[in-house]
C-alpha positions as CSV (number, residue, x, y, z in Angstrom):
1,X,-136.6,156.9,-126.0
2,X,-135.3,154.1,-128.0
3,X,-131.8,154.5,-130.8
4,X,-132.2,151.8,-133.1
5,X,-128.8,152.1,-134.3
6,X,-127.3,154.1,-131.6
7,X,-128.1,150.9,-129.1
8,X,-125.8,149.1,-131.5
9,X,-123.0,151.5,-130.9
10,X,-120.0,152.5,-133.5
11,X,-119.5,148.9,-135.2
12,X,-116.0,150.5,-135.9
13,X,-115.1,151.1,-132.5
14,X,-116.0,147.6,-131.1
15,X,-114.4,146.4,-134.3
16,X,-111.1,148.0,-133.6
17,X,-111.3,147.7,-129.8
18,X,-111.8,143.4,-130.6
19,X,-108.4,143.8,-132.9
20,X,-106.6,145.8,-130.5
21,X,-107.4,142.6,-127.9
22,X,-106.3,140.0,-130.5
23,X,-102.7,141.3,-131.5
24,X,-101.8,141.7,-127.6
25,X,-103.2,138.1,-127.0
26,X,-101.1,137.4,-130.0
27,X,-98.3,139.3,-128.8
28,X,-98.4,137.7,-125.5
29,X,-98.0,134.3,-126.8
30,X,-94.7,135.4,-128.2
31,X,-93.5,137.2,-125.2
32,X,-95.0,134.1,-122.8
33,X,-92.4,132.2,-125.6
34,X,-89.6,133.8,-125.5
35,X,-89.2,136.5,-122.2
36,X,-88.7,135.8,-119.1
37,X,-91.3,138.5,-118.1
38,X,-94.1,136.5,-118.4
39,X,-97.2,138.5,-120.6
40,X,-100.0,136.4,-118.8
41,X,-101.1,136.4,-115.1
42,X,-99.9,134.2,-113.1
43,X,-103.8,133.7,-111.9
44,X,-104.5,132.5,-115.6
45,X,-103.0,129.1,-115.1
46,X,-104.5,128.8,-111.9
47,X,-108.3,129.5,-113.7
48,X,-107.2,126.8,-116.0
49,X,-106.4,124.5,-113.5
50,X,-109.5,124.9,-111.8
51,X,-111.5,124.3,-115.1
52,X,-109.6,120.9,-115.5
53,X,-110.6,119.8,-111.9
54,X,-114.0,120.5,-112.6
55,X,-113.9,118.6,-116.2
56,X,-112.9,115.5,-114.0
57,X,-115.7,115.9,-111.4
58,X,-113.8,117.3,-108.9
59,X,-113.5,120.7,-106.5
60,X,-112.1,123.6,-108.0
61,X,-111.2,124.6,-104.5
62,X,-108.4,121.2,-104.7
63,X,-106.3,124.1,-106.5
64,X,-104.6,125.5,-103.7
65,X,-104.6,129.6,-105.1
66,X,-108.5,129.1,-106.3
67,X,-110.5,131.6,-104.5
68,X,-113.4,132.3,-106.5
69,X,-116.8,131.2,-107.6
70,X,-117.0,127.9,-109.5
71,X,-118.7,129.8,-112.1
72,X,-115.2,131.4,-113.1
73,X,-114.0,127.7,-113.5
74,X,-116.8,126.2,-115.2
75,X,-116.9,129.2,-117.8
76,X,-113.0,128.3,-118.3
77,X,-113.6,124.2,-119.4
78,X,-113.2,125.1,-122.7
79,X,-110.0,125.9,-122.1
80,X,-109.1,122.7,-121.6
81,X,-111.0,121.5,-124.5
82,X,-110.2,123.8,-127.1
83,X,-107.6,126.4,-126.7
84,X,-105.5,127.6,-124.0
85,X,-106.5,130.9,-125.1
86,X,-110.4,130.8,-124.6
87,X,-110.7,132.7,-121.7
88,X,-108.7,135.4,-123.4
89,X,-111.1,135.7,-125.9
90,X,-113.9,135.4,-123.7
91,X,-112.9,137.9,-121.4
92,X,-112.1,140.3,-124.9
93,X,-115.8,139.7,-126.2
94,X,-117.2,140.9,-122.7
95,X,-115.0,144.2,-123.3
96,X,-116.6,145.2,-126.1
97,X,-120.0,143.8,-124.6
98,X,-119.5,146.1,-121.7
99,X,-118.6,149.1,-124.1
100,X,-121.9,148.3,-125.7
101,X,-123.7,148.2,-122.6
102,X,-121.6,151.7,-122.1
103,X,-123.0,153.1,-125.1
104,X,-127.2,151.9,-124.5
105,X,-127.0,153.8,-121.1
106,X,-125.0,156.7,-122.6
107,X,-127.8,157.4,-125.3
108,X,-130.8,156.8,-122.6
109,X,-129.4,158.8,-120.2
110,X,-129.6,162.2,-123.2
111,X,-126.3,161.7,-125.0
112,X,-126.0,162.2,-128.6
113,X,-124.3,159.6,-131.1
114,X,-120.7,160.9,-131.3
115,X,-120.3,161.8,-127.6
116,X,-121.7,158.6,-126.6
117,X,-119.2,157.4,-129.0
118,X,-116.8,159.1,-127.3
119,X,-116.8,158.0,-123.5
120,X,-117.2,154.6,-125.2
121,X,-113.6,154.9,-125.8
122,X,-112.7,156.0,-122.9
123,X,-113.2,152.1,-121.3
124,X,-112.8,150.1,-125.0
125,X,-109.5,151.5,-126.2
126,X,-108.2,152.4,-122.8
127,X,-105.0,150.6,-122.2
128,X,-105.3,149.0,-118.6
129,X,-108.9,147.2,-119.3
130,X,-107.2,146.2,-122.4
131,X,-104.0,144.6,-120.5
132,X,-106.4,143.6,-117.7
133,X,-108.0,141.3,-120.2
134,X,-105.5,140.3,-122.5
135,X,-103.6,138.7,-119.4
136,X,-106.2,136.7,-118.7
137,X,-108.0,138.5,-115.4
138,X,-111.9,138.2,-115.4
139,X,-112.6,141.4,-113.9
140,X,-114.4,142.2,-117.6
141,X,-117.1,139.6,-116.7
142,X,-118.4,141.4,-114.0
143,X,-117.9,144.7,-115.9
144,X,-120.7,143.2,-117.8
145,X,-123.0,141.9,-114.6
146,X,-122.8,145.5,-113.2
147,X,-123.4,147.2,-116.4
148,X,-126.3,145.1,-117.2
149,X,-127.6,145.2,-113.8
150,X,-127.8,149.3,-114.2
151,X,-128.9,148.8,-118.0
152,X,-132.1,146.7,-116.6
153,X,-132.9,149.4,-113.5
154,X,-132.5,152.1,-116.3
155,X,-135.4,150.2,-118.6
156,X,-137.2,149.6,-115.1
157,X,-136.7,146.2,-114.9
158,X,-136.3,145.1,-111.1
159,X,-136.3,141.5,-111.3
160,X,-134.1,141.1,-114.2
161,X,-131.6,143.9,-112.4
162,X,-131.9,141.8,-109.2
163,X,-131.2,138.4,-110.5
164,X,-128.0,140.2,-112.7
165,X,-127.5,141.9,-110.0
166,X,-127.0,138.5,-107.7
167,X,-124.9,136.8,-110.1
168,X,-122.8,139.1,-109.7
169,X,-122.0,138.9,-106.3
170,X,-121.5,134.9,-106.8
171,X,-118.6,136.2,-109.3
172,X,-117.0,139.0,-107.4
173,X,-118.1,140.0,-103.6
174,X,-117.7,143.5,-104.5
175,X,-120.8,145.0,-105.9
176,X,-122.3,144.0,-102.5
177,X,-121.0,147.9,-102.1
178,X,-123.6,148.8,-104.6
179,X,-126.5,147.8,-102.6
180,X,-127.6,150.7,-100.6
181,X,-127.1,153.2,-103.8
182,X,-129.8,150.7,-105.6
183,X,-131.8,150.7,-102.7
184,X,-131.6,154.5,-102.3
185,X,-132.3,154.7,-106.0
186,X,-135.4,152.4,-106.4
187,X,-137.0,154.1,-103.2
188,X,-137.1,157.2,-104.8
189,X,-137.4,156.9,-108.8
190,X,-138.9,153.1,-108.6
191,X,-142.5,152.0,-107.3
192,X,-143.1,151.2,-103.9
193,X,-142.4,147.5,-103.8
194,X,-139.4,147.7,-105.9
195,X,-137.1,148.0,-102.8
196,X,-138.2,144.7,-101.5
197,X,-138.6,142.8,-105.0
198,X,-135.2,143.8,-105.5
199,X,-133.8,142.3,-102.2
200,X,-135.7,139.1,-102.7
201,X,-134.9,138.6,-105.4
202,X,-131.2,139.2,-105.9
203,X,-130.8,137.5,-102.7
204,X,-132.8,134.2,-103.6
205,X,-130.4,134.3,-106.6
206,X,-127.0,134.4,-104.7
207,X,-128.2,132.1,-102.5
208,X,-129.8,129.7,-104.4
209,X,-126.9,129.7,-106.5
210,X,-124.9,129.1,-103.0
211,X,-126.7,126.2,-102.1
212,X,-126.1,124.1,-105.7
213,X,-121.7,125.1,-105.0
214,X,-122.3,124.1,-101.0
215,X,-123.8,120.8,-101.9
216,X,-121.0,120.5,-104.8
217,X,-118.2,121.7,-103.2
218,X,-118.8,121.7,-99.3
219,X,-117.9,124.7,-96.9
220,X,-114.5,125.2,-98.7
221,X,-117.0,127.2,-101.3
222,X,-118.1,130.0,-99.0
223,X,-114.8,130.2,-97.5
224,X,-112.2,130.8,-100.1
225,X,-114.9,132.5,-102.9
226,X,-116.4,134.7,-99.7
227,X,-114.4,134.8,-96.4
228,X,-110.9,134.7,-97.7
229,X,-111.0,138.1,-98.7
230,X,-112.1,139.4,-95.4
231,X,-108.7,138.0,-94.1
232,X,-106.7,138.0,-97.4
233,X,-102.9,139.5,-97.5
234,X,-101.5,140.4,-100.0
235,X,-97.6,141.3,-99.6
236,X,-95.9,141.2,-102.8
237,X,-98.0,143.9,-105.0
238,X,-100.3,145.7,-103.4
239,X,-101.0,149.4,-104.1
240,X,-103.1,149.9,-100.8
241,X,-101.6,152.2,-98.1
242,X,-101.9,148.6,-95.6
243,X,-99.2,147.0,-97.8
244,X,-96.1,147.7,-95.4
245,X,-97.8,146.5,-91.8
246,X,-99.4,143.4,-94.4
247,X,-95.7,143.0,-94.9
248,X,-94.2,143.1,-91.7
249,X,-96.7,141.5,-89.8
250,X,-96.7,138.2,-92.6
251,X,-92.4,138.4,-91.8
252,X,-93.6,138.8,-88.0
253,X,-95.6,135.8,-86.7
254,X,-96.0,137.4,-83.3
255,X,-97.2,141.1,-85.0
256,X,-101.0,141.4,-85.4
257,X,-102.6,142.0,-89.3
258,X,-104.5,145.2,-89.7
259,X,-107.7,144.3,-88.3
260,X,-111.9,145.0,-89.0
261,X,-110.0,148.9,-88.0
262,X,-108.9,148.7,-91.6
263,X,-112.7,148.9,-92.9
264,X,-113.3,151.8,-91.1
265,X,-112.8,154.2,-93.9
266,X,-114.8,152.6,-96.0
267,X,-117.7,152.1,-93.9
268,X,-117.7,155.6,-93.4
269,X,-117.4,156.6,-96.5
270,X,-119.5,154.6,-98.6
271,X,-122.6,155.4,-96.6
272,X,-122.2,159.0,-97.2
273,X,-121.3,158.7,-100.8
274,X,-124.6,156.9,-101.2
275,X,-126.8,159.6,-99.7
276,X,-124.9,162.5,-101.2
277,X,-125.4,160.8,-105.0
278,X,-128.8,159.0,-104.1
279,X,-130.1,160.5,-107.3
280,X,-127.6,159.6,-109.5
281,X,-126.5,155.6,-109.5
282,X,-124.1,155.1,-112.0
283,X,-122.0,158.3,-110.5
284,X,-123.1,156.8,-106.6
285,X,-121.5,153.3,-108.1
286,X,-118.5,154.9,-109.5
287,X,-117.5,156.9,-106.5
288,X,-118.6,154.0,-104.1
289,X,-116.1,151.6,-106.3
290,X,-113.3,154.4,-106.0
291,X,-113.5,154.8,-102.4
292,X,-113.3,150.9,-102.1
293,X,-110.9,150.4,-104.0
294,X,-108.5,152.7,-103.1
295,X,-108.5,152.1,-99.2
296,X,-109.3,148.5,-99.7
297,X,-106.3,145.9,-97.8
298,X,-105.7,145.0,-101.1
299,X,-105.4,146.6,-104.3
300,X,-104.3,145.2,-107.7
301,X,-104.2,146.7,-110.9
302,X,-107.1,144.5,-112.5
303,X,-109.4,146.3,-109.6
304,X,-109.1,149.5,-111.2
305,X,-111.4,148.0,-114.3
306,X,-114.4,147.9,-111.5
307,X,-114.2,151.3,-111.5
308,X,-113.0,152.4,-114.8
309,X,-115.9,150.9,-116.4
310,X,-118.1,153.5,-114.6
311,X,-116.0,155.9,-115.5
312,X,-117.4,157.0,-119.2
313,X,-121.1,156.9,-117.0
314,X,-119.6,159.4,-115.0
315,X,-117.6,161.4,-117.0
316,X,-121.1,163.8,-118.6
317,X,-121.9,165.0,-114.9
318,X,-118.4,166.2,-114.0
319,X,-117.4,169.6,-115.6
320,X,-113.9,169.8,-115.9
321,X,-111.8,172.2,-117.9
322,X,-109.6,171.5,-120.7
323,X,-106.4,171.4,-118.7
324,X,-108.1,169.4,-115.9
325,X,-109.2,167.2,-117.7
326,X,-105.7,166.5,-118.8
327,X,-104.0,166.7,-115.5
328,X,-106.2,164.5,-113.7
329,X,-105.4,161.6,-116.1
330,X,-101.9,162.1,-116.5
331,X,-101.9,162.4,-112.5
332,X,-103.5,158.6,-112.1
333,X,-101.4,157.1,-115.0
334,X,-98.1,158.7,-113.7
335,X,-98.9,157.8,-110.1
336,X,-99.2,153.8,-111.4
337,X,-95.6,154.0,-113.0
338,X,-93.9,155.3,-110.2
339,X,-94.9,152.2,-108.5
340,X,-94.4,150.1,-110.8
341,X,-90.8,150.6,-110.3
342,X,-90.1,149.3,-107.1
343,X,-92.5,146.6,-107.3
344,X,-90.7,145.3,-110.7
345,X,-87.6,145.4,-108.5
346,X,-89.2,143.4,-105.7
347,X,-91.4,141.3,-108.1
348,X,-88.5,139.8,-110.9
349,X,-85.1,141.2,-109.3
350,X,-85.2,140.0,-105.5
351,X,-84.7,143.7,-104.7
352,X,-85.5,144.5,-100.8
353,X,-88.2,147.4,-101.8
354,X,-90.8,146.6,-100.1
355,X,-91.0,150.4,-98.3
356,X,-90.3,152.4,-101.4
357,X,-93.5,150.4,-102.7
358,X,-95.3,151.1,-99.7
359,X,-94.7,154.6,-100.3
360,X,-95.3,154.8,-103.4
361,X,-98.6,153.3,-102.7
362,X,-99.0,156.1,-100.4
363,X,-98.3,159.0,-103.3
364,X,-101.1,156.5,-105.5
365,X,-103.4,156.8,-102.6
366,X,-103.8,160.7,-102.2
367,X,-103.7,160.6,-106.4
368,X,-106.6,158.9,-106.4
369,X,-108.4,161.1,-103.4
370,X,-107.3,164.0,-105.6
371,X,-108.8,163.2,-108.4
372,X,-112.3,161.9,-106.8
373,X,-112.6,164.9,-105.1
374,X,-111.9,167.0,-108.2
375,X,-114.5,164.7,-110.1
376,X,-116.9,165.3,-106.4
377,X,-116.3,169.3,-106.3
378,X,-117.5,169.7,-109.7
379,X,-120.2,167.2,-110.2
380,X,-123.3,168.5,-111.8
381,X,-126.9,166.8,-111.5
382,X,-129.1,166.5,-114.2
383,X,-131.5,168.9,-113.2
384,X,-133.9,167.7,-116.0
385,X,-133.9,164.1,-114.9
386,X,-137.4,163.3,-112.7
387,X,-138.7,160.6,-110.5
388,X,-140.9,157.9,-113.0
């Protein structure tokens, strides 16, 4: 069914969520002035960077820390243009875009106005997205190629889900995790060439879009946007339980890296995940983001937004109680600032604390199993929802 005005969404909340993102911006700019503790990542100025190179006609890649698509760069020109602070903005608007994407599937998928409302929230006025952003991380963009992609396989739209769905593996290599839950999906609610459509044509997308950057930019496009982060190391923060041997074995020439052994959870996982929730995608996405995420080599804060922007599709099919439903929150949030201290120590002090973040990584790490298995125990179909 269509909602006229419940597509739109609360105008208030987007409103307030776009304000809440313009003081911090605003706030940053004083703290980037005057602190030593920088507000903005680090990886802001190195997008920048890679826009200028590309405003001058050459590789993005030339910047030695750029390891992503040229899309991110070429979206970024303008700040070199205009405003330092365009890709702030840019990645504020696609919050709220994303919470109105949020709020469209909410209301098709049965939910009324105010608790649609409601989960909306959850992602626009949730304080990590909003720092995520404000910092000048990108993660919102492909907040908004994922959510779109489900948006168009909700409305049946294969081809337009498929070519979304492509772009956004040029962005971010992740949501190639997603690709047996929508194959799962479309074999049993879609029609019978919807599998293969879907394939062809999200693939001719990525690669078509590869074969414009590999003529631009030569193999150093598929190798640090793709195959980097098959190899990447992170040692300096890192919430994922590899951080320490990362650590040691980047002090230790001779020492080996974790190896493809490291994937093994994940390719164990992620499979099953897709079968058990094959009927469900957006709770088969959000579980199959969780599980990457948290045994992943590497894990950031801005890689939480992949999954917390599933979250409010989610949240309806998992009946928690009152004080659950606190605890689990208040679980995740304090398992993030018990980390945080040590890795402030190492980060701006100098401090040796490399094992008390790999520990506390650890204590993160069976958080976060925790709390998917308390969301997995007490997920609930919709029994009402049938095959088209």
């Amino acid at each position: 069914p269509r909602h006229s005005s419940g597509e739109r969404g609360p105008r208030w909340l987007f409103a307030v969520g776009l304000l809440a993102r313009a003081a911090l911006v605003g706030l940053g700019v004083l703290q980037d002035g005057r602190l030593a503790l920088k507000f903005t990542d680090v990886d802001y100025a190195v997008l920048t960077d890679a826009a200028r190179l590309v405003t001058r006609g050459a590789s993005p890649y030339l910047r030695p820390t750029y390891r992503y698509s040229p899309l991110l760069a070429w979206l970024l020109t303008p700040n070199v243009f205009l405003s330092g602070l365009f890709g702030k903005a840019l990645f504020a608007a696609c919050d709220v875009a994303a919470a109105r994407l949020l709020h469209g599937l909410l209301r098709r998928r049965g939910l009324g106005g105010r608790q649609a409302t409601g989960l909306c929230a959850v992602w626009l006025l949730n304080p990590l997205p909003l720092a995520v952003s404000c910092r000048g991380n990108a993660e919102a963009l492909s907040a908004v190629l994922v959510l779109a992609t489900l948006s168009e396989l909700e409305r049946g739209r294969t081809a337009r889900a498929a070519a979304l769905y492509g772009l956004a593996l040029q962005l971010k290599p992740y949501p190639v995790a997603y690709a047996l839950p929508v194959a799962l999906h479309l074999r049993a609610r879609g029609p019978p060439h919807s599998v293969p459509l879907f394939g062809a044509v999200a693939g001719a997308t990525f690669l078509g879009l590869g074969a414009v950057f590999h003529g631009l930019y030569g193999p150093d496009f598929w190798k640090r946007a793709f195959l980097y982060h098959l190899s990447r190391r992170d040692t300096r923060h890192n919430f994922s339980p590899y951080f320490y041997a990362l650590y040691l074995t980047a002090a230790d020439g001779r020492a080996a890296p974790p190896g493809p052994a490291a994937f093994l959870p994940q390719l164990l996982l992620l499979p099953a995940a897709a079968w058990a929730f094959r009927r469900d995608l957006a709770f088969s996405c959000f579980v199959q983001t969780a599980v990457f995420v948290s045994f992943n080599k590497v894990c950031t804060s801005q890689y939480f937004v992949w999954y917390l922007c599933l979250l409010p599709l989610a949240g309806p099919r998992v009946r928690l109680g009152r004080g659950r439903a606190a605890l689990l929150p208040a679980l995740w949030f304090g398992g993030q600032a018990l980390w945080l201290a040590p890795a402030y120590l190492l980060e701006f002090r100098g401090r040796n604390t490399f094992l008390l973040v790999w520990l506390a990584g650890l204590l993160f790490l069976l958080v976060n199993c925790f709390v998917l298995v308390q969301m997995v125990a007490r997920y609930r179909p919709d029994r009402k929802a049938k095959p088209r």
